[in-house]
C-alpha positions as CSV (number, residue, x, y, z in Angstrom):
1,X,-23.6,24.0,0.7
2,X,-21.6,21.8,3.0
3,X,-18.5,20.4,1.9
4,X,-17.7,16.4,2.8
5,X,-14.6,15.8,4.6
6,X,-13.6,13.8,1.5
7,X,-13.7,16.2,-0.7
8,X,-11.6,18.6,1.5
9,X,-10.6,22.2,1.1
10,X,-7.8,24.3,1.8
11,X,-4.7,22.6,2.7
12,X,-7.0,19.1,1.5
13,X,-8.4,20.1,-1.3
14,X,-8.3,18.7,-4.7
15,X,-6.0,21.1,-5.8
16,X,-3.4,20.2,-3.4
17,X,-3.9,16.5,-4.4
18,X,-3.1,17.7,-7.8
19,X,0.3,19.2,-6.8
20,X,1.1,16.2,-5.1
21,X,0.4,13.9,-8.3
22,X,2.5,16.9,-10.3
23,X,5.7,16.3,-7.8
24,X,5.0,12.4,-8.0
25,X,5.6,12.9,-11.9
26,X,8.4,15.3,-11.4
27,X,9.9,12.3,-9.5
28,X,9.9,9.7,-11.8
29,X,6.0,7.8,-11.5
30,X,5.1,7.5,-15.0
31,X,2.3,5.4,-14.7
32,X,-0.6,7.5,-15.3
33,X,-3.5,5.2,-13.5
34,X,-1.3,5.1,-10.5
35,X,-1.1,9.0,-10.9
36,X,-4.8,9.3,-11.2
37,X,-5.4,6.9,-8.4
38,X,-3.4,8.7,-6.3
39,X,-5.0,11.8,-7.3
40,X,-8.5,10.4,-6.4
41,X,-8.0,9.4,-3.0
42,X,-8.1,11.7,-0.3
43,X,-5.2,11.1,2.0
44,X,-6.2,14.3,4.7
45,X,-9.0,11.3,5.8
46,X,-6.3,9.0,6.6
47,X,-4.2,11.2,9.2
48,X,-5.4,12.9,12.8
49,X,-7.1,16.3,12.1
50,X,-4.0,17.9,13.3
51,X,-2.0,16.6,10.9
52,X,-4.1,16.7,7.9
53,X,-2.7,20.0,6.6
54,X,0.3,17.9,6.2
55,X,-1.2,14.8,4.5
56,X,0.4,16.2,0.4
57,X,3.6,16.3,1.7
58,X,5.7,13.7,0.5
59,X,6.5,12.5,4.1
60,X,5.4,9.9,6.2
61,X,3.0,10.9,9.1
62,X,2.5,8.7,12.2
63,X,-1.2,7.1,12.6
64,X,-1.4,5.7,16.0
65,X,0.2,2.3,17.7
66,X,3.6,3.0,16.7
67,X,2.7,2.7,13.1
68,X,3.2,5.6,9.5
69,X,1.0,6.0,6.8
70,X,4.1,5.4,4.2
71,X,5.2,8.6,1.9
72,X,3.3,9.5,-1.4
73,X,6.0,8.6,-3.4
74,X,6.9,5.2,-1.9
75,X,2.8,4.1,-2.3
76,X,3.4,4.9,-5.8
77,X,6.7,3.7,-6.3
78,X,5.2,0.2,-5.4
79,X,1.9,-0.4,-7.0
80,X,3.8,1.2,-10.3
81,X,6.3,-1.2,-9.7
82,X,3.2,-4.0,-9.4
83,X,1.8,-2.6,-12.7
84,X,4.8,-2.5,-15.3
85,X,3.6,-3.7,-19.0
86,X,0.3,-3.8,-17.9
87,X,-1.1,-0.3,-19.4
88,X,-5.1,-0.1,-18.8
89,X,-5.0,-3.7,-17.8
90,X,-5.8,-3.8,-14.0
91,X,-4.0,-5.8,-11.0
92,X,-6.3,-8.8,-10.7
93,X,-6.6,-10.1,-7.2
94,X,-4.1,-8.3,-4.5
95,X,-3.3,-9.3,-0.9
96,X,-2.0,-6.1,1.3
97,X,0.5,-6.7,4.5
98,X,-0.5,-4.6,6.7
99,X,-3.6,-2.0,6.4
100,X,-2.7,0.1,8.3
101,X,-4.7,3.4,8.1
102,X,-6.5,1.8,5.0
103,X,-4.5,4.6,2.4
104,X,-2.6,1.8,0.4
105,X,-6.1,-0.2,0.4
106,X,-8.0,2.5,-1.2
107,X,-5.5,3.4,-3.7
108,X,-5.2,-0.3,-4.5
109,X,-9.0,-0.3,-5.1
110,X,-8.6,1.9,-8.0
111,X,-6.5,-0.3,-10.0
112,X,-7.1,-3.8,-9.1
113,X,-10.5,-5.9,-9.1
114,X,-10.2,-7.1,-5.7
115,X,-7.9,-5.9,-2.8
116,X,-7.4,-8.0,0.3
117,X,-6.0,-6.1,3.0
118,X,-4.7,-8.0,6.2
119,X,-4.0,-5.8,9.5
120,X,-2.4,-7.6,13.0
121,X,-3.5,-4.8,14.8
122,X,-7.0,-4.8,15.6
123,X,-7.7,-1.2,17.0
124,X,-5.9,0.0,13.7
125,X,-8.0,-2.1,11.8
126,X,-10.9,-0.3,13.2
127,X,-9.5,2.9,12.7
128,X,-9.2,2.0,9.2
129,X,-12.7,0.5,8.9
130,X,-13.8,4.2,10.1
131,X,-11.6,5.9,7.2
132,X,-12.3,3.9,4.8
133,X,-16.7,4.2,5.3
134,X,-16.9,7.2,3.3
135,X,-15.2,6.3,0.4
136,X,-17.9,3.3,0.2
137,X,-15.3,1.3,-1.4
138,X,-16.8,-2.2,-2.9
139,X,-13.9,-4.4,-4.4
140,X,-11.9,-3.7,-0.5
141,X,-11.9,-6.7,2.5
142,X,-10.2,-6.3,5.4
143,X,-9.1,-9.2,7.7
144,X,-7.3,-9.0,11.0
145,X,-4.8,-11.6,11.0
146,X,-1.4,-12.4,10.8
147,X,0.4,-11.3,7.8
148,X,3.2,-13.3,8.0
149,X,1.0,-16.4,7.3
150,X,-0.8,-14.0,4.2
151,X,-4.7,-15.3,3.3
152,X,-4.5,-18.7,2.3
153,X,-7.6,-18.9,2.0
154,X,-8.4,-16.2,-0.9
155,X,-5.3,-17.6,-2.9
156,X,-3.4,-17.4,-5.4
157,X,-2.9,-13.4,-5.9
158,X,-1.7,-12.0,-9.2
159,X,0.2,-9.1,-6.5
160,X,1.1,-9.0,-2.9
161,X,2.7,-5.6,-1.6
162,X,3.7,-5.9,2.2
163,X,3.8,-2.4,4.2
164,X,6.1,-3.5,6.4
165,X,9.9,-5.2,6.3
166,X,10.7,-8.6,6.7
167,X,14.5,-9.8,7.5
168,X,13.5,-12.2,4.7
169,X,10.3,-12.9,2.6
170,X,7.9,-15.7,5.0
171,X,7.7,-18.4,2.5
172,X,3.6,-18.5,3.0
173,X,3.6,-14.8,1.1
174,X,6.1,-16.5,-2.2
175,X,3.9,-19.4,-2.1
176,X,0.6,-17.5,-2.4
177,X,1.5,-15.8,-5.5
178,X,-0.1,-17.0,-8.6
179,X,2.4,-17.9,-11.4
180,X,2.7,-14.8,-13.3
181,X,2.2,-12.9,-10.7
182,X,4.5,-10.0,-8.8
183,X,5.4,-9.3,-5.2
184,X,6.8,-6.2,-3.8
185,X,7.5,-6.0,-0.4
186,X,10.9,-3.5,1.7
187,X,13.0,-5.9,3.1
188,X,16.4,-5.8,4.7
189,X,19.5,-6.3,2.7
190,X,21.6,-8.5,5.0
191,X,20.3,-10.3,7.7
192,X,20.4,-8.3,11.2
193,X,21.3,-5.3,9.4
194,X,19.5,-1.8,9.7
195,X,19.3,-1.2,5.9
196,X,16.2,-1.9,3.7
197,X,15.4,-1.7,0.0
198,X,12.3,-3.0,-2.2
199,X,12.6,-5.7,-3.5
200,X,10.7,-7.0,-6.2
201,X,9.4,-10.8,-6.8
202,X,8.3,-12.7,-10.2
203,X,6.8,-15.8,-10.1
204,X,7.3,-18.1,-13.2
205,X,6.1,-21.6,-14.3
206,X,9.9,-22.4,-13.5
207,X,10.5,-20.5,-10.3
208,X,10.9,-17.3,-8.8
209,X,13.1,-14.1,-9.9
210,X,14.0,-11.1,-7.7
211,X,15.2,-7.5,-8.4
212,X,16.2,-4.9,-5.9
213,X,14.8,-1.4,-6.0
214,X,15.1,1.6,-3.7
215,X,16.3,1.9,-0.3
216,X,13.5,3.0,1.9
217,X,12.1,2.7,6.1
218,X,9.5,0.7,6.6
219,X,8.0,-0.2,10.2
220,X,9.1,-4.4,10.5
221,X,7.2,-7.1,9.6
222,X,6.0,-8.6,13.3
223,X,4.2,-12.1,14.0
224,X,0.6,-12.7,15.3
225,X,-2.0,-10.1,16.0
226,X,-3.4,-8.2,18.8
């Protein structure tokens, strides 16, 4: 019988993806769909073979062109963060910053009823076009573009999570979220300063609201594609 990659076995298999969701839990991620979601998804196809006996740690692992596919417990931090009050309601429409190795994307898939994932890099883009074609995911498009300057076009979002830190939120992502909707995205805490927490955006019929979260390391937020 021949085993897909997908399913994995070994250091991939689902039984490590099981202890992974166990420590996520052990750690504070209460939301059980994110728990399943990230049970579902097989991170060992979104790292280098060499690494992929490493890919349920709670670490972050580099993926090519100076970029990380972020730590377990960060992905799951966020999107929980994303979902609060909404039990077995999904996210609605989502706009990504920054696809990266398409991980976040397909984890988003799970939970929300369409994901747009926007990548400035194009040969990481293809990468994660070429992870991503097993999983045959349906409700995921990917653009390469800018993600400063978010999707205009696909707007309003009910959630926006940006992979990467800004020195401060580009106005274009705050005024592409739908009213009602949440933003999550690591930004720094002072301008020009090395720290960086999550920060977490509400949009209201009378404005925005913000609350800070944890401190974290994210790759920064850079302008125009290649």
């Amino acid at each position: 019988m021949t085993v897909s990659r997908a399913h994995g076995i070994g250091f991939t298999s689902q039984r490590t993806r099981d202890r992974m969701v166990e420590r996520l839990r052990a750690k504070g991620i209460r939301d059980e769909a994110v728990l399943a979601a990230m049970g579902e998804v097989p991170r060992h196809l979104f790292v280098d073979e060499a690494l992929a006996s490493r890919a349920y740690e709670d670490t972050a692992l580099p993926i090519g062109f100076e970029q990380t596919i972020s730590q377990p417990f960060v992905v799951a931090l966020m999107i929980q963060a994303l979902r609060a009050g909404r039990n077995d309601v999904p996210l609605g429409k989502v706009l990504e910053i920054g696809t990266g190795c398409g991980y976040q994307a397909a984890v988003l898939s799970r939970l929300a009823k369409e994901v747009y994932s926007i990548e400035r890099i194009g040969g990481l883009l293809t990468k994660a076009r070429s992870n991503l074609r097993e999983l045959r995911i349906a409700n995921l498009r990917m653009v390469h573009g800018d993600g400063a300057n978010g999707l205009p076009e696909a707007a309003p979002f009910d959630a926006i999570i940006s992979a990467a830190a800004a020195q401060v939120l580009p106005v274009a992502l705050k005024s592409q979220l739908a009213v009602g909707g949440r933003l999550i995205a690591p930004l720094h805490v002072s301008a020009g300063g090395p720290d960086q927490a999550l920060c977490l955006i509400e949009r209201s019929a009378s404005g925005f609201s913000e609350q800070w979260l944890d401190p974290v390391r994210f790759v920064p937020l850079r302008a125009g594609k290649q």
